[in-house]
N, C-alpha and C positions, 0 to 999 in steps of 0.2 A: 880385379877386373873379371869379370865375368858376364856372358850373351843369355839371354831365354827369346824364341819363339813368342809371336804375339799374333795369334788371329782374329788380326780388327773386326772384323765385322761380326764375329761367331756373340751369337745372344749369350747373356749373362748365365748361367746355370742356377737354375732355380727359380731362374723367374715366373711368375703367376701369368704374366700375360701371353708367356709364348706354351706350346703345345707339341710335344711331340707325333709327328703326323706319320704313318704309312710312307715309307719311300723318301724322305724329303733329308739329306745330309745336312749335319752345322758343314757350316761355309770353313774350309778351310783354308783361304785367303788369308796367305801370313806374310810378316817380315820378321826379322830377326833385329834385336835390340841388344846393345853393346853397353854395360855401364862400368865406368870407374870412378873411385875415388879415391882419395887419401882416408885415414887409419878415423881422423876424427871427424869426418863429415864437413870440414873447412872448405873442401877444394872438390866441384865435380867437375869432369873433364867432360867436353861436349860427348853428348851420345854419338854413338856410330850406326848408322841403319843400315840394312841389307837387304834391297827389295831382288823381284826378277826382272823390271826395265829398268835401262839405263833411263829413261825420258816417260816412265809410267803419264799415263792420257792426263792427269790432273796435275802434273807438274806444267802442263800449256808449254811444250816445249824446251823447258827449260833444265837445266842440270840440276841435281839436288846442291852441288853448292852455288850457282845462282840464288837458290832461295835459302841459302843459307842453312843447310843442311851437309855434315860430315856421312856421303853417301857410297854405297857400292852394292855392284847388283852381280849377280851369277845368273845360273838358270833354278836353282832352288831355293836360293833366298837365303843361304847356310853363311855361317863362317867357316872362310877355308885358310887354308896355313896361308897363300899367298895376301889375303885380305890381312890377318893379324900381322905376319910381318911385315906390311906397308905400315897401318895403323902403330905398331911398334918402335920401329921407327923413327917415324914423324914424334912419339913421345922421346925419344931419343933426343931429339931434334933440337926439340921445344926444351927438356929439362937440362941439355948442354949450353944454349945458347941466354937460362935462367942462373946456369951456377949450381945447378940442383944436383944430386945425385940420389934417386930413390929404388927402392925394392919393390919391385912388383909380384903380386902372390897371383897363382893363377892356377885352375885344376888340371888334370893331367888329361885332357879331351886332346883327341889328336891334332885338332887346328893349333895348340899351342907352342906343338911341339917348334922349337924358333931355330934350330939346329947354331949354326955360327953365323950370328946377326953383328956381330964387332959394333956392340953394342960400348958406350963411352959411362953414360949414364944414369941408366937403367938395367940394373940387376937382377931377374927373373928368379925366381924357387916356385918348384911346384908342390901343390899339399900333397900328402902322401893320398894313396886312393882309396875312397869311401868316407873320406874324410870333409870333403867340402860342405856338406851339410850342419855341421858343427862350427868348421872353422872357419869360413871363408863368409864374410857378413851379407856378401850379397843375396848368394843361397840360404843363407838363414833369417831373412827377414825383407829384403829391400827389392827384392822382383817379385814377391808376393804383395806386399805392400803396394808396390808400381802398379800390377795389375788390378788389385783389387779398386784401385783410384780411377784407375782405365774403366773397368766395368761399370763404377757409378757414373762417370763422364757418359759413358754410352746411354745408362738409362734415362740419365735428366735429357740427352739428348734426345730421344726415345720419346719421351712422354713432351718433351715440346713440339715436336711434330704431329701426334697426335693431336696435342690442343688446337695446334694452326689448322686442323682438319685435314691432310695431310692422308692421302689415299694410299695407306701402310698398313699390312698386317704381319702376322707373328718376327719373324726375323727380317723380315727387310726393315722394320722399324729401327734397326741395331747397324743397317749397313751404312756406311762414309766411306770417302776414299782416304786412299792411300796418307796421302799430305794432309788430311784434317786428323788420324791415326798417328801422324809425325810431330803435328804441332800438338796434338794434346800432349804428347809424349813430353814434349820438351816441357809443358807445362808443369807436367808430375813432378818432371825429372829436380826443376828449379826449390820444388818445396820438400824433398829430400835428405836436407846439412841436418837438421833435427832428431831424422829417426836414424839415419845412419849410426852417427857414435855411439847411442848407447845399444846399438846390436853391436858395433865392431867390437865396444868394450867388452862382451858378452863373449864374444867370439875370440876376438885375437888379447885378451889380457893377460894371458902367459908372455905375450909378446912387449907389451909395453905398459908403462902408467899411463892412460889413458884422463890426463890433464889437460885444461886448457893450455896452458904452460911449457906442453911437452914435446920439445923438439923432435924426440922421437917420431909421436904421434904422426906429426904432420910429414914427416919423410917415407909412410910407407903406405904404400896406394895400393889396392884391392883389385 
């Protein structure tokens, strides 16, 4: 498991069409994105979002799970220790009530820290520090990936506003709200099981044979 920072609306870097102007900041309109999965990319757990309103104006009132969204807001948009042991929890919950018992690997950011969660079924280790880069598959391949998916969604998006003629220039061409930033998300997040394994394998293969087959595999979730 592990969260990155996503500032929807900030232009792609590098792009040709935008210009860096005098005075003019990237939009730092962000939310925070929560991924997990098991070891071989079989099983992803819905995403977890972290905006700053509970009812952001493009939800039309509504809760983020009214629209079917696993949501929770602060005033900075972070994961905080209270948000992860709720969400912890609730996997608690879900893999007691399945029969399951899995490991979850997680880095040592202070939101993790879960103190005594009288946790049944989920068994927490943290990587040792400096190390998540290497070991932990998310950080090595699968929020980079996510985002670079994000950024081309934003550009096709981008360039079909422009074709509808579409009274847009340099970065507002790139801006959407909140929930159109959530549902692409889920988008990315569904075509995912593919590249996962073979970073997890990359990653965690001191930990396990990395088989379709592999009971292991499928018991320990990132």
């Amino acid at each position: 498991m592990d969260e990155a920072g996503l500032c929807y609306n900030r232009a792609p870097v590098g792009d040709i069409c935008t210009r860096k102007k005098p005075g003019v900041k990237a939009s730092k309109t962000r939310i925070t994105v929560a991924f997990c999965a098991n070891a071989d990319g079989t099983e992803l757990l819905p995403l977890l979002y972290i905006g700053r309103a509970r009812k952001p104006l493009c939800f039309k009132k509504k809760t983020g799970a009214e629209l079917g969204f696993n949501y929770k807001n602060n005033a900075k948009a972070w994961m905080t220790s209270l948000i992860f042991q709720q969400w912890v929890r609730e996997l608690d919950v879900k893999m007691r009530a399945e029969g399951r018992n899995i490991l979850l690997l997680l880095d040592n950011a202070a939101p993790h820290v879960s103190g005594d969660l009288a946790l049944t079924n989920v068994s927490i280790k943290m990587l040792p520090p400096n190390t998540t880069p290497c070991l932990q598959p998310m950080d090595a391949g699968i929020v980079a990936s996510y985002k670079a998916q994000y950024r081309s969604m934003q550009i096709d998006h981008a360039v079909e506003r422009v074709e509808r003629g579409e009274d847009v220039e340099g970065e507002k061409a790139y801006k959407v709200d909140q929930l159109t930033a959530m549902r692409w998300s889920e988008a990315i997040w569904g075509t995912m099981s593919a590249k996962l394994s073979p970073i997890a394998g990359a990653t965690l293969g001191w930990y396990c044979p990395f088989t379709t087959t592999s009971t292991a595999a499928t018991r320990i979730s990132q």
